[in-house]
N, C-alpha and C positions, 0 to 999 in steps of 0.2 A: 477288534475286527481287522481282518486284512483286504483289502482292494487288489483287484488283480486288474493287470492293462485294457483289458476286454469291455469293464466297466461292471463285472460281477465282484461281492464279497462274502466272504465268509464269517459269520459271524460266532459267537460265544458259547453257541449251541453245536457249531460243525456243519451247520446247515447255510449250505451255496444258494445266494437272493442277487438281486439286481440290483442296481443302483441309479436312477430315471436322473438324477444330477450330476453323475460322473462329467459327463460333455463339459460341462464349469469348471471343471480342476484344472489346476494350470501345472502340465504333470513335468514341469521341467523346475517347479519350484519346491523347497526345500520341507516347506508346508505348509499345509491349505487348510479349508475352514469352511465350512458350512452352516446353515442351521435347517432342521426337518420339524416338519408338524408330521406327527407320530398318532392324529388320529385314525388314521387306516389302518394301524395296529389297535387298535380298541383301546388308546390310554388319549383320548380326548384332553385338550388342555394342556397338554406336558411338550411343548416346545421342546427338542430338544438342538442339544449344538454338538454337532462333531467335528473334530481337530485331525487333521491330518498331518500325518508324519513320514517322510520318504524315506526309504531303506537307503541305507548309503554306498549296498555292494548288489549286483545282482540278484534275487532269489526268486528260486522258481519251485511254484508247488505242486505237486503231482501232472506237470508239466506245462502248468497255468503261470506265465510271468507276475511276481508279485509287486504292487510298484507302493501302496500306502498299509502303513499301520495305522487305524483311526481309533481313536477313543470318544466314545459315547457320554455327556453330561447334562445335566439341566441349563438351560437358556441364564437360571436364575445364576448361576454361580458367574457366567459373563457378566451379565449385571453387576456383580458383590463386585465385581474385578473393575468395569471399568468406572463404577461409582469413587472407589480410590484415588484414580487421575485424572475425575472431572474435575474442573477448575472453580466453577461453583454451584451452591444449585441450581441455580438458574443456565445452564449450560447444558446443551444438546449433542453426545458424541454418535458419531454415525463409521459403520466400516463400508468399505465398497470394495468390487473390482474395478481394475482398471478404466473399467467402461463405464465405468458409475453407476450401475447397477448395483442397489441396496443388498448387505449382506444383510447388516446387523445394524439396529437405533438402541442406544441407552437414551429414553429419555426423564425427564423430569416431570412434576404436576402439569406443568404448564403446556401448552397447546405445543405442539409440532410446528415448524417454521418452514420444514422440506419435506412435505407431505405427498413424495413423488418414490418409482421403483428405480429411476434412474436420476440420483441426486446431478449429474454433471448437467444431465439435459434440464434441471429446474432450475439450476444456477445460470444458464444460458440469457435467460428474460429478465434477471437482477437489475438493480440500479445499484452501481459500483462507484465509489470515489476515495480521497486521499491518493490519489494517483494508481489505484490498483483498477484491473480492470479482469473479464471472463475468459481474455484471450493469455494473460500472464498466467493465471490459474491451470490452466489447459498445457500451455507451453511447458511450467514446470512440473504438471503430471506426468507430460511425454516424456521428459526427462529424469525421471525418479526423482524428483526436487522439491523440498518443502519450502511452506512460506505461510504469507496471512494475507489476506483480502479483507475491505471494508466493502460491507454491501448492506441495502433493505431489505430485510425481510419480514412480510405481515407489518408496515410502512413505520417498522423500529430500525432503529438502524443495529448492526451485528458488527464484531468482529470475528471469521472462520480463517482457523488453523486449520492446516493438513500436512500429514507425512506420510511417506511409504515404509510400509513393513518389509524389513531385507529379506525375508525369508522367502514372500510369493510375489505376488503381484495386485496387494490388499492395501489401501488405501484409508488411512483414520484419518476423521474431520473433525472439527468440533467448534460447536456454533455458537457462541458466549453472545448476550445485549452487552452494549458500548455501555451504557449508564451503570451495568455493574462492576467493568471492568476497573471504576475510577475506584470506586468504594473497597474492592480487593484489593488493589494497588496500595491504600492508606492504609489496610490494616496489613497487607505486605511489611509497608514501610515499616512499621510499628514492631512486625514481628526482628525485621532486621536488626532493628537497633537495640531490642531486648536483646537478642542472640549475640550482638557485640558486646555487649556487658557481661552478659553469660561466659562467651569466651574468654575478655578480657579478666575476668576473675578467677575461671579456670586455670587460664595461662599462669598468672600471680599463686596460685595453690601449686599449680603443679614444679612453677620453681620452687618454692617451699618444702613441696613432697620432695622434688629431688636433693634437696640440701639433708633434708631428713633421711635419705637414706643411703646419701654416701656415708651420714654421722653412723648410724648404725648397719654399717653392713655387715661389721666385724662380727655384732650381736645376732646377723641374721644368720651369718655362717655356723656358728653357735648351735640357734634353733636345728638348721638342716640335719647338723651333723647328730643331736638328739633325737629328732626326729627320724632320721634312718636308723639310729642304735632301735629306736621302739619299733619301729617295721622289723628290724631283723629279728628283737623276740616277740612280735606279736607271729610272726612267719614260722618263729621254733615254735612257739607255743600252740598255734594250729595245726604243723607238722604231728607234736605232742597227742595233740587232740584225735588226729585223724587215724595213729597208729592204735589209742588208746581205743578207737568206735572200731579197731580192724578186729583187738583183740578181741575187743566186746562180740560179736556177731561170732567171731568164732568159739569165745563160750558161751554164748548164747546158741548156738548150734550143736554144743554138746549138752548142756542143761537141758533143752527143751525134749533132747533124742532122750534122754537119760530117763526121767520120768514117764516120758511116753514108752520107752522098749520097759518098764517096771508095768506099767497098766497092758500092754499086749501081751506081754509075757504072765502075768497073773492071769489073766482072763482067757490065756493059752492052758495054763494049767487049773485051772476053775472048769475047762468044758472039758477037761479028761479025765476030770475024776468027781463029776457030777453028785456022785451018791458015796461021798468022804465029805461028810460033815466038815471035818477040821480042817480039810484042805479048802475047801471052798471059804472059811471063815477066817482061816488066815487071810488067803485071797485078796478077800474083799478089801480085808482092814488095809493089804500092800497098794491095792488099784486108790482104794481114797486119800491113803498116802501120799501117793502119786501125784492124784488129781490134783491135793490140798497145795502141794509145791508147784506144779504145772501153771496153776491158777494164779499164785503168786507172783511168781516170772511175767505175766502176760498183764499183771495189773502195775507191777513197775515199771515196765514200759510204757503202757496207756497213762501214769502219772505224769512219768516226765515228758511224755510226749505233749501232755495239757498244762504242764507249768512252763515250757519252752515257746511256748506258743500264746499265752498270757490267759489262759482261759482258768485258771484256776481263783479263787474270788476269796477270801475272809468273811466269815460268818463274826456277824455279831448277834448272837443270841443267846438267852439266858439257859443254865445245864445246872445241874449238880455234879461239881467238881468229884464228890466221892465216890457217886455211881459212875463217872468213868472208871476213876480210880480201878473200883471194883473190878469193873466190867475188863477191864487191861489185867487184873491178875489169876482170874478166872481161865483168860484165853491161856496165859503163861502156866499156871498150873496144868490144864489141859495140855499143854508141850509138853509137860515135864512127868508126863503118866509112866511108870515102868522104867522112869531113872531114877537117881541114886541121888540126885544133888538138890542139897537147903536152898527154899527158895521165902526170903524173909524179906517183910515189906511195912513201912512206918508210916501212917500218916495222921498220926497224934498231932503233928504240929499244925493240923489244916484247923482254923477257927473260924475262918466262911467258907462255906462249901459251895454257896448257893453263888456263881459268879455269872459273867455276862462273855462269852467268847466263842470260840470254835471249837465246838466239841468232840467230832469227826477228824478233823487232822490233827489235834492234840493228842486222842487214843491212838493213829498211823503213827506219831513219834514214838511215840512210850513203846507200842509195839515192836517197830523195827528196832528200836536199839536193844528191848530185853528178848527180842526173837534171837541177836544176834548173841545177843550170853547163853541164850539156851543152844544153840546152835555150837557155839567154839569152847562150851566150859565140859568138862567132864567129870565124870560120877565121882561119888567122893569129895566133889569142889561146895562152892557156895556161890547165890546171886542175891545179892541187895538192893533193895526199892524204900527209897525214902524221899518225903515229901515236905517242904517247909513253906511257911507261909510269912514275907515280911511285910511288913507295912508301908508302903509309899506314901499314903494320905488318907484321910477317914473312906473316900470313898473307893480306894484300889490300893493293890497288895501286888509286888514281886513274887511267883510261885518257882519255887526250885525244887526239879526234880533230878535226882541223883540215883541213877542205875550203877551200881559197881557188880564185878566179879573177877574171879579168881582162874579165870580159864587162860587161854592161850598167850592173851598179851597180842601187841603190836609190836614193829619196828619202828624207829623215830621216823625212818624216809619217808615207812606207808601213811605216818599219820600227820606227813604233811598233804596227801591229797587227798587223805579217808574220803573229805564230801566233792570230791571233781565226779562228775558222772565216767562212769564205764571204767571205774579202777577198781581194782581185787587182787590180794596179796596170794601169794601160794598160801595154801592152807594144806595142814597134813591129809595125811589119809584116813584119816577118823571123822574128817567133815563128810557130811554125804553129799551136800549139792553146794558147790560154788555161789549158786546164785547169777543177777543180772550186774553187779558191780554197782547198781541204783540206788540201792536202799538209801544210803548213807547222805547221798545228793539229795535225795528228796526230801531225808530229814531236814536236811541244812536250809535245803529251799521254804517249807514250811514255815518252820523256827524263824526264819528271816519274814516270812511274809506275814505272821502274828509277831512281829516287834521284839522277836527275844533274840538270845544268845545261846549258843552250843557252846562248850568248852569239851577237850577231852584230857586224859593222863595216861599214859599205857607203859607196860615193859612186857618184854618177851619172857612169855613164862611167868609171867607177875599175876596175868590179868589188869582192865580196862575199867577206866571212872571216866563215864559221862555226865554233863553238871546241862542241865538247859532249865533256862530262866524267862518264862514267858510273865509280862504283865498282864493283869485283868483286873477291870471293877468289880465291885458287889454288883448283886444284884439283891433289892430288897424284897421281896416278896419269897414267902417261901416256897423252892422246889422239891417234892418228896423225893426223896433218896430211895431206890430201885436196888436191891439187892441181887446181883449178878449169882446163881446158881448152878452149881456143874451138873447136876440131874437133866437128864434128858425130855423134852416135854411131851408128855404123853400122848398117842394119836387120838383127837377126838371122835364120839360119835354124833354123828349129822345123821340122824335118820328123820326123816322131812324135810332137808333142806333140800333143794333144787339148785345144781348149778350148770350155769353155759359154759363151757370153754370152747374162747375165739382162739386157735393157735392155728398156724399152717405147717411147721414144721413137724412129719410124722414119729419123728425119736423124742420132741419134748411132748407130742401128746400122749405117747407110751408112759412117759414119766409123770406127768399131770394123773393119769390115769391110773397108776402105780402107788399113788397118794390118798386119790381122791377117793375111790372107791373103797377102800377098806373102813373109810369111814362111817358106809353106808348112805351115804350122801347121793341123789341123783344125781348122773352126769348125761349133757350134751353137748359133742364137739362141735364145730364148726372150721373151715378152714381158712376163712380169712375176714376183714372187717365188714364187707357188703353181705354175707352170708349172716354173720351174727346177728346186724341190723335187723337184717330181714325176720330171722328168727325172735327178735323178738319180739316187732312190731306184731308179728301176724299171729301171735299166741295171747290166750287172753289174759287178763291184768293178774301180778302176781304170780302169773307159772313159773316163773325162776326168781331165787331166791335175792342170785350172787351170779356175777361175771366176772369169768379170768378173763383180762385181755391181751393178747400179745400186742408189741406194739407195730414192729416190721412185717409188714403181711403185705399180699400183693393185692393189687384190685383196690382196696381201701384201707388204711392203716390203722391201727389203735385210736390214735387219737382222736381222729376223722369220726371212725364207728361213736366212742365215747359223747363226739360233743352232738352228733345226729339222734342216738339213743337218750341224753337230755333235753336236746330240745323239739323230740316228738310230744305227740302229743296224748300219748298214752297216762293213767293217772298216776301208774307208778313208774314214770319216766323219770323222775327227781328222788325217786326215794330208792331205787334198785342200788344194791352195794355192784361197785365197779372197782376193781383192783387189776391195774396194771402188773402183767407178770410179762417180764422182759429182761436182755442182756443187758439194756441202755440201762447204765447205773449209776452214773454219776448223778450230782446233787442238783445241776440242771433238767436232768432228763425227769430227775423225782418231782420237779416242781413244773414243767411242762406237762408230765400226768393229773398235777392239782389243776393247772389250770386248764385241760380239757374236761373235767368234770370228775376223775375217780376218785376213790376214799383213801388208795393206800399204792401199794407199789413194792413187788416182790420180785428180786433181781435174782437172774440168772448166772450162773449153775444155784440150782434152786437150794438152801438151805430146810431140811425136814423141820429141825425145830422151827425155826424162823416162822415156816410154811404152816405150818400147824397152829402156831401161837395165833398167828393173824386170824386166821380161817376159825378159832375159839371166840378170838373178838368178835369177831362181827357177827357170826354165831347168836352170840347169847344177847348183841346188839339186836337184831334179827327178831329172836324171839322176845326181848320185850317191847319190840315195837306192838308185835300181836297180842300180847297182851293188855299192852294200855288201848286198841282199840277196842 
């Protein structure tokens, strides 16, 4: 707030009020002090204290002389302040003006001693002695001059301090019983004499500390001078860093253009020639090409951006080692459709299969590094995948897996920072996409955070042997082993199932739509969580079968919708299949869906087979529930 000479201010709003205490300022002092009972503003009970503060150059505001800056605070935080320099508690401090008219009381439990508005004129009727008296007290008030007085007050006898504050013309007292003053004075004492020992002991050390480091100071110059060498390459090596994220962004600006101008331009040439079968068929296959790269780029990033940030976590959970296996060489052959190059893989040496780990960034490793042979070897070449199994102890085994091929090769220089994030070697013109420079970071980061080792061996023009050695225990119990297939999963027919789709976005509900219906399957959309809700509370038991849910919606979110549609009170509120279908995909997000109540969780850009599979489970889940009723 600011005070203008007039006795008007303005306050935090811009709005011009009065001020009924101005007359009290002593407008020649440096700063002043109030306190306001603020119940005439409707905040009853909220004392508050304002400080003033005087401008120390003229300033004039829209032609108003400006003379205080005042700051507005609770009474209490005076309190908290002069609770600090009361002397004990039994001690009464009081602020006044000159006149002795009461600003401000801190006091204690105990009963008030100067229960008047003008403390000078209650002290006037005292009974004073030790040779002090009410006219000394008054004399050195006149004078700006502190001191102490013995007086009765409420027939105890007291000892009252007082000083002036240099700044205005404020006056602190403080009114302590004589009988407590002996009792602080002893534990005074007491403090004194520990604190001399204190010192004196200090003192004794800190000669010792100085003997000590004239002895090594020679040792310390030593340090310094290490210690700046490691700043200057911690400094190159950030310099490093920051050139390495400049290049990154800039191919990552041509990667991202690259496949996106391949999906416009396909889908430029798809709407011109409509009714060309072959053109459009080509088309397609270049746009999901596209996509399939597009998508990758944007998940390397979302990786490392969750393992720099600590979010990324170690499963320990039971798998069957060979259905990844599988499941890893499937995708690879899938790469290697309409090329020329052997792609041969061993894993005869595996004799438990059924182990306890991370099943999910173990197939991200194996992938990224045999993505990267299908990606830099050429037709004609060869890629090898082999798998061994050592024994550490009855119950855990060493796994080494060994990717080799016969493609490009490395340089020695590149493959000393293959796994620093955002490096990438020139590669010829036969690669199609560069990539994000991540892949290889993230392998390492993985590999590291399940307990193993990466090694690599490369020559230019040789081709590259990567060796990574993750440990794992058995697991006893058998896991059935899942036969990974390159057939594509046929679309099923739903004719009688009923399904809701919660989505709010209109492109993914074209696609949900795109899916759902050829199955025969009923659909009804909705566009966000409190629509779904509604829809299903207000339809009778059983009209829907199955719910998609998206999770990011507005109004009310997936989850929200999920845990209100469980815990309604409809009789097939527990039994309706709910499947999360969303972008959110990480292994968090999947298990935030379990626990707001859904069965499953179908991540975005939507995979057909994926989509299909699930939608057969719960399908024929579905219909045998109706029949065992």
């Amino acid at each position: 707030m600011i005070f203008f000479a007039d006795g008007q201010y303005l306050d935090s709003q811009g709005t011009l009020n009065n001020y009924s205490g101005f007359s009290s300022l002593n407008q020649n002092a440096a700063h002043n002090f109030s306190v306001a009972d603020l119940s005439a503003l409707g905040q009853a009970g909220q004392e508050k204290a304002i400080f003033f503060s005087k401008f120390t150059s003229e300033l004039a505001i829209e032609g108003k002389k400006a003379l205080f800056l005042a700051s507005l605070f609770p009474s209490k935080t005076i309190d908290a302040f002069f609770t600090t320099i009361r002397y004990n508690e039994n001690s009464h401090i009081y602020l006044v003006n000159s006149d002795g008219s009461k600003v401000y009381h801190q006091a204690n439990n105990a009963q008030d001693p100067l229960v008047a508005f003008n403390i000078f004129t209650a002290l006037q009727s005292k009974d004073y002695f030790y040779g002090t008296s009410y006219s000394e007290l008054i004399d050195n008030v006149g004078q700006r001059k502190s001191g102490t007085v013995h007086l009765k007050l409420d027939n105890e006898d007291y000892m009252l301090s007082y000083a002036p504050l240099t700044t205005n013309g404020f006056y602190i007292l403080m009114a302590v019983p004589s009988k407590t003053v002996a009792v602080s004075t002893a534990a005074f004492t007491r403090r004194v004499l520990v604190s001399f020992t204190i010192i004196f002991l200090f003192i004794a050390c800190l000669v010792i500390g100085m003997i000590l480091i004239i002895n090594h100071s020679n040792h310390v110059k030593e340090l310094q001078a290490e210690r700046a060498k490691a700043l200057e390459e911690k400094a190159a090596a950030e310099k490093a860093a920051n050139q390495a994220k400049s290049v990154f962004l800039s191919n990552m600006s041509h990667d991202v253009r690259t496949p996106l101008n391949g999906i416009i331009g396909m889908l430029n040439i798809a709407s011109e020639h409509p009714d060309d079968p072959v053109v459009v068929k080509d088309s397609l296959k270049s746009i999901k090409e596209c996509s399939d790269h597009l998508l990758s780029l944007i998940n390397d990033v979302l990786d490392m951006s969750r393992i720099e940030s600590g979010k990324v976590e170690v499963r320990k959970e039971p798998f069957n080692l060979l259905s990844v296996l599988d499941g890893c060489t499937s995708i690879i052959r899938g790469q290697l459709l309409d090329r020329k190059v052997d792609f041969h893989f061993d894993f005869s040496k595996v004799t438990h299969s059924n182990v306890i780990g991370d099943a999910p960034h173990l197939q991200r490793i194996i992938i990224n590094i045999l993505g990267n042979s299908v990606k830099f070897t050429e037709d004609g070449q060869n890629i090898d995948f082999t798998v061994e199994e050592v024994a550490l102890s009855p119950a855990k085994a060493l796994y080494r897996f060994s990717m080799k091929d016969t493609g490009i090769g490395m340089s020695e220089d590149f493959q000393k920072v293959i796994f620093n994030s955002f490096t990438q070697e020139n590669r010829p013109a036969s690669a199609k996409y560069k990539g994000t420079g991540l892949g290889m970071a993230i392998t390492k980061q993985y590999v590291d955070l399940m307990g193993g080792t990466i090694s690599l061996k490369s020559k230019l023009n040789e081709g590259s042997l990567f060796v990574v050695e993750i440990p794992m225990e058995y697991e006893e119990k058998e896991i059935a082993y899942e036969r990974h297939q390159e057939t594509v999963v046929p679309r099923p027919v739903l004719k009688g199932l009923n399904i809701l789709l919660v989505e709010d976005n209109e492109i993914n509900q074209k696609i949900a739509e795109s899916l759902i219906l050829p199955t025969e399957a009923g659909l009804v959309m909705k566009k966000n969580g409190k629509e779904g809700l509604d829809e299903f509370i207000s339809k009778p038991e059983h009209t829907y079968d199955m719910i998609l849910m998206d999770i990011m919606m507005p109004i009310m979110d997936g989850y929200e919708a999920a845990k209100a549609i469980r815990s309604s009170q409809k009789n097939d509120a527990t039994s309706i299949i709910i499947i999360a279908m969303t972008a959110d995909a990480f292994s968090e997000d999947i298990l935030q869906a379990k626990n707001a109540g859904m069965n499953d969780h179908i991540a975005k850009p939507i995979d057909k087979n994926d989509f299909y599979r699930k939608l057969t489970k719960f399908a024929k889940q579905i219909e045998a529930n109706k029949h065992a009723k």
